[in-house]
N, C-alpha and C positions, 0 to 999 in steps of 0.2 A: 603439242605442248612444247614451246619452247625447252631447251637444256640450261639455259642460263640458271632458269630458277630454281632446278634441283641443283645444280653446283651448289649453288648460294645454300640452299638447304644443309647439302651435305657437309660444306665446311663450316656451319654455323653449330649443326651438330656434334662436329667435332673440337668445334672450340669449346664448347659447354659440356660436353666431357671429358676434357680436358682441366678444363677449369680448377682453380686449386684455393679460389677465393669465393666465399657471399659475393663481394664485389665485382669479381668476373664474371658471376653466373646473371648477377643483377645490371649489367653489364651488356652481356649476350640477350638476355630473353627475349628484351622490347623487341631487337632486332631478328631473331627468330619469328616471335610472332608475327611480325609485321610481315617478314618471307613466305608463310606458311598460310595469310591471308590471301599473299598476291595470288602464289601458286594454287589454289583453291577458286579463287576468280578468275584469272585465266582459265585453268579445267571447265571452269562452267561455262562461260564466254566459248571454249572449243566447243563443247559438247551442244550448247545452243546453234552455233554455227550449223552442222553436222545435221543437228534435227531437222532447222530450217529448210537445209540441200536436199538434202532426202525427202522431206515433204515437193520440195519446189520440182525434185526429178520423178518424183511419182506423176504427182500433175501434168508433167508434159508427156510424161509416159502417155498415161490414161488418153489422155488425147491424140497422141499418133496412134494409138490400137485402134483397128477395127472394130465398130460396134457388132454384136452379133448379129447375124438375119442380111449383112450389107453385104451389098457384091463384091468387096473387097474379104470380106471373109468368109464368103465363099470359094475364092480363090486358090 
């Protein structure tokens, strides 16, 4: 997961606590949320990545193994 977008996060959060006006806060949120959306889509994007690989490294697994009973796994 990229760091960019927790930075973005974190200093977004800190400006919205910081805040000392409605109008900072109303100010800050769109752009909070919109951070908090990317970061969330990306996560899911990694994590489908991740599943994909692992599925696609099983499958090649599964087929370099010896089937049972073959003279190579008798070996």
């Amino acid at each position: 997961m990229p760091a960019d977008t927790e930075v973005r996060l974190q200093r977004l959060c800190k400006e919205i606590l910081a805040a000392t006006t409605k109008a900072e806060v109303e100010r800050i949120l769109p752009e909070l949320r919109a951070a908090l959306a990317e970061h969330i889509r990306r996560a899911k994007d990694s994590l489908e990545l991740q599943a994909s690989t692992i599925a696609l490294l099983d499958e090649l697994a599964s087929k370099d193994s010896p089937k049972p009973g073959s003279k190579m796994a008798a070996d």
